[in-house]
C-alpha positions in Angstrom: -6.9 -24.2 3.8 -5.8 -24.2 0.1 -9.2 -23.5 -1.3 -9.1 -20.2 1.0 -6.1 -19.4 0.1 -6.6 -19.6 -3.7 -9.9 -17.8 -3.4 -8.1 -15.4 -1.4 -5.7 -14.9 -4.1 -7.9 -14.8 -6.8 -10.0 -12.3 -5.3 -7.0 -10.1 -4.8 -5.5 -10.2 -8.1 -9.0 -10.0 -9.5 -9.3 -6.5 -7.8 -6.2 -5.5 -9.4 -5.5 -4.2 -12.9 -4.8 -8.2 -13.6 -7.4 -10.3 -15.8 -8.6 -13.0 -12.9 -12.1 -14.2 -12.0 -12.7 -14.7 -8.3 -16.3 -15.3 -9.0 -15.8 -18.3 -10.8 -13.4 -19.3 -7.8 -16.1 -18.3 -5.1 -19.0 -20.2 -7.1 -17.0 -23.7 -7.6 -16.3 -23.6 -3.9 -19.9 -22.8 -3.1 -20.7 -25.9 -5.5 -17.8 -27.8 -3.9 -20.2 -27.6 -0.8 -16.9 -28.5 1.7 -16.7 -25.4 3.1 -18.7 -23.0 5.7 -20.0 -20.1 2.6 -20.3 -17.2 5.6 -16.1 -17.6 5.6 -15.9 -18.2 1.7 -17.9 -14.9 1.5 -15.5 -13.2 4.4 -12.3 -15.2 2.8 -13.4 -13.3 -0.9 -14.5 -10.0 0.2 -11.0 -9.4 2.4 -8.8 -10.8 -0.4 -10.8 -8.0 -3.0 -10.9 -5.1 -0.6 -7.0 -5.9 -0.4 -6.7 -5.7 -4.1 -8.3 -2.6 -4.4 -5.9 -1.1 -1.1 -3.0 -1.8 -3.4 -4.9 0.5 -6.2 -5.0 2.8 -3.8 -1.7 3.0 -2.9 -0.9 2.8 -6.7 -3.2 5.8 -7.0 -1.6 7.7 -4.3 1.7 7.9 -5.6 1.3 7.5 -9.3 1.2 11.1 -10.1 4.6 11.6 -9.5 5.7 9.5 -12.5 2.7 11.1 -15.0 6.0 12.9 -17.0 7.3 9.0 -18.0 6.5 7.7 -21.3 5.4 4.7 -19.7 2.8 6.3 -17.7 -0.7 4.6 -18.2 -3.0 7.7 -19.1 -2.6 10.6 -20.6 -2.9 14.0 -18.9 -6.5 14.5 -20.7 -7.7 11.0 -19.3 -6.5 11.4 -15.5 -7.4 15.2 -15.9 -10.9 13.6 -16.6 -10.6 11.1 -14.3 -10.3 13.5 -11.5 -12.7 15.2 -12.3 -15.2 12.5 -12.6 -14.1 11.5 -9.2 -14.7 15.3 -8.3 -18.4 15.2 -9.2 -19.5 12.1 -7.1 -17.2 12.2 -4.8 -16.7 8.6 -2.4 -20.0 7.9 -3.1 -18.9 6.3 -6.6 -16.5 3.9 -4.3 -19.6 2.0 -4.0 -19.4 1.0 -7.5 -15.9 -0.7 -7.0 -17.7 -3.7 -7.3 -18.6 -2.8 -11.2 -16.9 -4.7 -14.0 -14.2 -2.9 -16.0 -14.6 0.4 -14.7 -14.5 -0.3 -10.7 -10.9 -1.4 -10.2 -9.9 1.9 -12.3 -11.6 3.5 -9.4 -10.1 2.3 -6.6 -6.6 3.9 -8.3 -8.6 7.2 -9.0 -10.1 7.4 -5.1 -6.0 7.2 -4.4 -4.9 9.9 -6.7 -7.7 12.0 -5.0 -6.2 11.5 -1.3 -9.9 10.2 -0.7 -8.6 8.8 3.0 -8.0 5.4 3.7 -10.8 4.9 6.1 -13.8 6.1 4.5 -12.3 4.3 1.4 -12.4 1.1 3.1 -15.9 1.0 4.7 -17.1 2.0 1.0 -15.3 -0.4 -0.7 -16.0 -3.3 1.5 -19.9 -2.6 1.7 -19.5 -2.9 -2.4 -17.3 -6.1 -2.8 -18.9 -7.4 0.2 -22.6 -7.2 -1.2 -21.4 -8.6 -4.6 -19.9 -11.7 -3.2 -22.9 -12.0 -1.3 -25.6 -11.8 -3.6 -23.3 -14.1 -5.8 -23.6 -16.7 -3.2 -27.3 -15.9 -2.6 -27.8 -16.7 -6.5 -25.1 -19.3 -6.8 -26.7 -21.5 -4.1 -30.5 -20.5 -5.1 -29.6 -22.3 -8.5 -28.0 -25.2 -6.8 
């Protein structure tokens, strides 16, 4: 139960803003060989679909602090942002999976009211098929 709960965790966090690998977490479990790798898949693809639901939520109501100094983009990046998001639309959800610029995404889909349900089902095709053709390669190598 610990080892789901940490790959859980990881995978969560990882889909956050925060610097965390879940994939390092997924493949020593898959190495590990203890536990059944169809719920170590399901375990890391709920906990990252999570992550990027938060993002979402972020995204959704972010805008109304973009007149704080603290804000995290200027109004020439999130104007840019948007209209990125704009131009391919939901589609691009199914690059949440991407390194560096698919978490960013997940917050952009949320300033864009892209609804929650379409959101999802993209997003969870994306992480889903990463973690499983991580597995795939993790266990061809093993």
């Amino acid at each position: 139960m610990i080892a789901y709960i940490g790959l859980f965790s990881s995978a969560l966090v990882a889909a956050t803003i925060l610097p965390m690998q879940s994939e390092a977490v997924l493949v020593g479990l898959l190495v590990a060989s203890a536990h059944p790798v169809s719920i170590l898949i399901l375990v890391a693809t709920a906990g990252n679909v999570l992550g990027s639901v938060i993002n979402w939520y972020l995204g959704r109501y972010l805008l109304r602090f973009q007149d704080k100094r603290w804000f995290p983009s200027s109004k020439h990046q999130l104007e840019r942002a948007q209209g990125w998001y704009r131009r391919y639309g939901r589609w691009s959800l199914l690059g949440s999976w991407l390194p560096v610029v698919g978490d960013p995404l997940t917050v952009v889909a949320g300033l864009m009211r892209e609804p929650l349900v379409p959101f999802l089902i993209l997003v969870t095709i994306a992480k889903g098929t990463r973690y499983l053709a991580l597995a795939a390669l993790a266990l061809a190598w093993l």
